[in-house]
Each structure stands twice: as C-alpha cells, then as structure tokens.
LUMMIKOL-690878 format. One line per 8 residues: their letters; for each residue z, y, x of C-alpha. Coordinates in nm, 4 decimals, always signed. Layout:
<atoms>
a	Z/Y/X  ...;
</atoms>
This chain:
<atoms>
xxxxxxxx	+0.0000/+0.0000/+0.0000  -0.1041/+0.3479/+0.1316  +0.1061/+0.6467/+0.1647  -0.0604/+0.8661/-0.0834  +0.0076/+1.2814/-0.1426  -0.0863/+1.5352/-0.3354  -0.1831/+1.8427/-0.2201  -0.1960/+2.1582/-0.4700;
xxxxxxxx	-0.3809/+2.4649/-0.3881  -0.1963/+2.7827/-0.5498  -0.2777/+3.1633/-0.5747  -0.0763/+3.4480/-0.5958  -0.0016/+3.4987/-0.9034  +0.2093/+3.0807/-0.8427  -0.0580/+2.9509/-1.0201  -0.1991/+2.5890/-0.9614;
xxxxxxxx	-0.5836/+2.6118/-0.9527  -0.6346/+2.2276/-0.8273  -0.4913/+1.9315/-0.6852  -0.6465/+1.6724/-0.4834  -0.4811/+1.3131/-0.4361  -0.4969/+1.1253/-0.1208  -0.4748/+0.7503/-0.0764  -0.3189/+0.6496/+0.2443;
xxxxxxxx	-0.2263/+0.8540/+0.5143  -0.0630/+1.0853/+0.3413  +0.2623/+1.1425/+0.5731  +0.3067/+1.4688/+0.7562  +0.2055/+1.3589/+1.0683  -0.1130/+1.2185/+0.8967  -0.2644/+1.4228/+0.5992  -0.0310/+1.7161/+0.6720;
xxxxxxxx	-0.1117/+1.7776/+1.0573  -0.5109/+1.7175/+0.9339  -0.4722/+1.9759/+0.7366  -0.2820/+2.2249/+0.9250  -0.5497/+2.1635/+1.2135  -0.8238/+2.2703/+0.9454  -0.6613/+2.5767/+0.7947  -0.5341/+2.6703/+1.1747;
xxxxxxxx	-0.6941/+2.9833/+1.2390  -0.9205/+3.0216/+0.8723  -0.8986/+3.4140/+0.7791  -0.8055/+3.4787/+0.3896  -1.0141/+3.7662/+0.2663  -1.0964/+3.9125/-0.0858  -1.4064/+3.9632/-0.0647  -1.6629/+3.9116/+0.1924;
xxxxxxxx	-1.7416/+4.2808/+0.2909  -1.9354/+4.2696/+0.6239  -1.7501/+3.9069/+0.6828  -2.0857/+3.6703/+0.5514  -2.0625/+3.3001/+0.5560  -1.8769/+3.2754/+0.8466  -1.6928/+2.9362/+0.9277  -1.3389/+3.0407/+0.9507;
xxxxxxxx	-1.3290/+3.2395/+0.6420  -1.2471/+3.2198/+0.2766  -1.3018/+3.4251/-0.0081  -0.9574/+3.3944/-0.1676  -0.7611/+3.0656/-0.2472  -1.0063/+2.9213/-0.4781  -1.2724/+2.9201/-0.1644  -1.0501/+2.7916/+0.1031;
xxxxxxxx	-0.9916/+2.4605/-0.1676  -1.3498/+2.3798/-0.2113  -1.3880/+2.4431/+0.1928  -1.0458/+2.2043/+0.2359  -1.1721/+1.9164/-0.0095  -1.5518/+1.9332/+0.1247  -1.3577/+1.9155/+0.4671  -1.2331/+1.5757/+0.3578;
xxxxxxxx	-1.4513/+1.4653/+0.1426  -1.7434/+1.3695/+0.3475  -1.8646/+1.0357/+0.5030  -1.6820/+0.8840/+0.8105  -1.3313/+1.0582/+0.6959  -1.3286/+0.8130/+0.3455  -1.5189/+0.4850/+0.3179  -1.7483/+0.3766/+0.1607;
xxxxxxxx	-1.9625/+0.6714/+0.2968  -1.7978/+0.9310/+0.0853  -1.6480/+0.7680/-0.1994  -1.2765/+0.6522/-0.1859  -0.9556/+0.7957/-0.0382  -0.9293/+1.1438/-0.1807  -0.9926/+1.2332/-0.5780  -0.9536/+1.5546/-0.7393;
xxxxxxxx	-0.6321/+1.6191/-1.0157  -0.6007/+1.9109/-1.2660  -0.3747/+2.1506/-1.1531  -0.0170/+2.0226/-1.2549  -0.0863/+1.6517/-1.1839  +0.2355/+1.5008/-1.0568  +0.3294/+1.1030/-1.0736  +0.0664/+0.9420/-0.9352;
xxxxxxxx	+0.2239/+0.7131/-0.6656  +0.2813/+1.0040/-0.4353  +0.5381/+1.0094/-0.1558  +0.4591/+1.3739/+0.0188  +0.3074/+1.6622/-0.2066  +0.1543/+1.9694/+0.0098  +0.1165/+2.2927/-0.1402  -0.0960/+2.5410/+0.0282;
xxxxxxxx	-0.0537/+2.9086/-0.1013  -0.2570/+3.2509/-0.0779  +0.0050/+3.5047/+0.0438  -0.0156/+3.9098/+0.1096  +0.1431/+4.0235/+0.3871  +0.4021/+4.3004/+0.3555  +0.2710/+4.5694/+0.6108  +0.5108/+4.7551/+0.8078;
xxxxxxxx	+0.5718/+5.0920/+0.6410  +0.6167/+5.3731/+0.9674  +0.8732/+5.5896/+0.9059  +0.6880/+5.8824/+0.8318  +0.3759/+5.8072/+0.6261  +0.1428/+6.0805/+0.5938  +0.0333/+6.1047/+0.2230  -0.3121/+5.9700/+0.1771;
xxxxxxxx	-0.4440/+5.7357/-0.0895  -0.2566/+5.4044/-0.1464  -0.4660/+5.1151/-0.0373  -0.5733/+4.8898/-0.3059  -0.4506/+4.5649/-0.3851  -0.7398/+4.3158/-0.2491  -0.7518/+4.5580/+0.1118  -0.3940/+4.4060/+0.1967;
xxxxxxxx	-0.4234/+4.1257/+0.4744  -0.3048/+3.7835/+0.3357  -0.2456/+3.4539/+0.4515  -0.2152/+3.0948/+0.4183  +0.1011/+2.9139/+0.3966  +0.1706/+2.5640/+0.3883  +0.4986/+2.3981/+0.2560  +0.5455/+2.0144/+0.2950;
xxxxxxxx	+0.7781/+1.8031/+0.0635  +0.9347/+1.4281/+0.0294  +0.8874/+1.3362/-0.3342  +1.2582/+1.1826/-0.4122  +1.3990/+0.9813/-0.7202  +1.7641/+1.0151/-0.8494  +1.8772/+0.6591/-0.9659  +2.1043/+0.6279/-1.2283;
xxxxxxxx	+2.2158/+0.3561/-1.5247  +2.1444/+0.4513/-1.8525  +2.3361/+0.3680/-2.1724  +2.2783/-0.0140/-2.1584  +2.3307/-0.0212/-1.8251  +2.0394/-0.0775/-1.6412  +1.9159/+0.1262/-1.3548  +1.6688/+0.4350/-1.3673;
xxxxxxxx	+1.4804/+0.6344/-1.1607  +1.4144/+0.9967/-1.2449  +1.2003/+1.2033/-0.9939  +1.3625/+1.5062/-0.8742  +1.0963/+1.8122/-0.9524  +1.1440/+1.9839/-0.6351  +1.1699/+1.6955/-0.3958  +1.3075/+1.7296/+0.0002;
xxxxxxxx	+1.1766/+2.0413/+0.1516  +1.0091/+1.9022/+0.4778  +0.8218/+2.2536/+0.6253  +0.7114/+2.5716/+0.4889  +0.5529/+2.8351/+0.7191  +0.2238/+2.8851/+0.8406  -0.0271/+2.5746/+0.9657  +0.0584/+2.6738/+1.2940;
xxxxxxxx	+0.4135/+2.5752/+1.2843  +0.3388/+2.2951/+1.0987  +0.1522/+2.1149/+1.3694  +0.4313/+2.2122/+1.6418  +0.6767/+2.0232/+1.4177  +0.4775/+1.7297/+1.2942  +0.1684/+1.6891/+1.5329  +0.2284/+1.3932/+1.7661;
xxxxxxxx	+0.2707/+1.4979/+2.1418  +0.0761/+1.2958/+2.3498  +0.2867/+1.1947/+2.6210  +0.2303/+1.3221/+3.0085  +0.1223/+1.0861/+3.2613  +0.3133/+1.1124/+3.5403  +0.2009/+0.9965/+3.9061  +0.4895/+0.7978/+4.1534;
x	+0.4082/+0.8133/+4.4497;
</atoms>
C-alpha cells in the first residue's frame, strides 16, 4: 500500500480552488521535497505585465496549480505513460486514504512601511509582491469507544503540523542529505 497525500492549492481569499491526490510517495521527504524543489524559486505575479511566458512564473495561484499538476502529470513521473499515480479532487476533498495533506497558498507580502512616507498614491492591490507558502501536515485519527463499546476512529480536521514556511525551508528540513565521502588516508 502506497503512502498517498493530498495536496490543496489555496488563494488568498483561504479559498480551496483544487486538490490533487497522490498515490504512493506521498511522505515529506517524497511528494513534499518534489514539490518544494518545483515551486523553489517560481515568482507569483498578478498579471503578466512585461513578464511573458516565462518558466519560473505564475499568473496567480490558479496558474502555478495547473503548472504544479502538468509538472507531475506527465510520462516517466506516473506509469503507465501518464496515467496513474496522481488524480485531480474538487476543492474540499478530504478522506481518501491520505496520510500527509500539503497545502500550498498565494500570500502578499507586508512591505516595510519607512518611517516617513511621502504622500503619493497608494499602490493597488495586485502591484503588492506575493509569495508561495507551503505547509505540510500528518493526517491523525483520535480513537475512542462509542456507546456499545467498540472502538472508533475519528480524524482530527487539522492533523500534526509538520512545516509551514516557504519551499525553501521545506527542503532544508525534509530533503535527504546525501552523505560526504570522506578519504583515509
């Protein structure tokens, strides 16, 4: 049996817009470090003013999913040459055999406010930078006996809070260190 996860894109506003289900693999120092390596260094814009179709960009959170599940969705990374491994959920979809969920978020930055602002026009809302943030949970169960006395499993909603931070950190905490040869002489 594989370790499958879940892993739910969300915008701004803390709403779910998809959620894509992976088979096996799905531990943070499989799935998660995968995907932290992907989003590593992907710039969130609104809007693609003078950016074009560059490689390491996305047009808001709904872009940077369809660039994450084409990402893993293509032949050598599932069997079958394509087909298998990872399906797409509504957004919401919990309970399906999942050990880790991953939820990976649109944020806006706070900018540092100087001291003394001279009074100009406010920026607008889609010119603040934003980024991407990852957070990495254990799904856990709370067993208990009900009235006749047999035992129960309830999952808890929230689950074990494993990482939550940008991909960077992620892969400094969960990407395996390959070890240093060292010479004797």
């Amino acid at each position: 049996m594989g370790t499958r996860s879940l892993t739910a894109f969300v915008d701004e506003d803390k709403k779910e817009i998809v959620v894509m289900y992976r088979q096996y693999d799905g531990c943070p120092s499989g799935h998660g470090v995968e995907l932290a390596e992907f989003l590593s260094g992907i710039k969130l814009v609104s809007g693609l003013a003078g950016e074009g179709c560059k490689d390491r960009v996305a047009n808001g959170i709904a872009c940077l999913s369809a660039q994450v599940i084409g990402h893993f969705k293509v032949p050598g990374k599932c069997t079958q040459g394509g087909a298998g491994q990872f399906y797409l959920h509504p957004a919401g979809t919990r309970d399906v055999g999942e050990q880790y969920m991953y939820f990976v978020r649109e944020k806006r930055v706070p900018k540092r406010v100087p001291k003394r602002v001279p009074k100009r026009v406010p920026k607008r809302v889609e010119d603040q930078p934003r980024e991407i943030e990852i957070e990495a949970r254990g799904v856990t169960y709370r067993r208990f006996k009900d009235e006749l006395g047999v035992t129960q499993y309830e999952r808890d909603p929230l689950g074990k809070l494993l990482y939550r931070g940008d991909p960077a950190g992620f892969l400094a905490k969960f990407a395996v260190k390959e070890p240093v040869a060292t010479v004797t002489a």
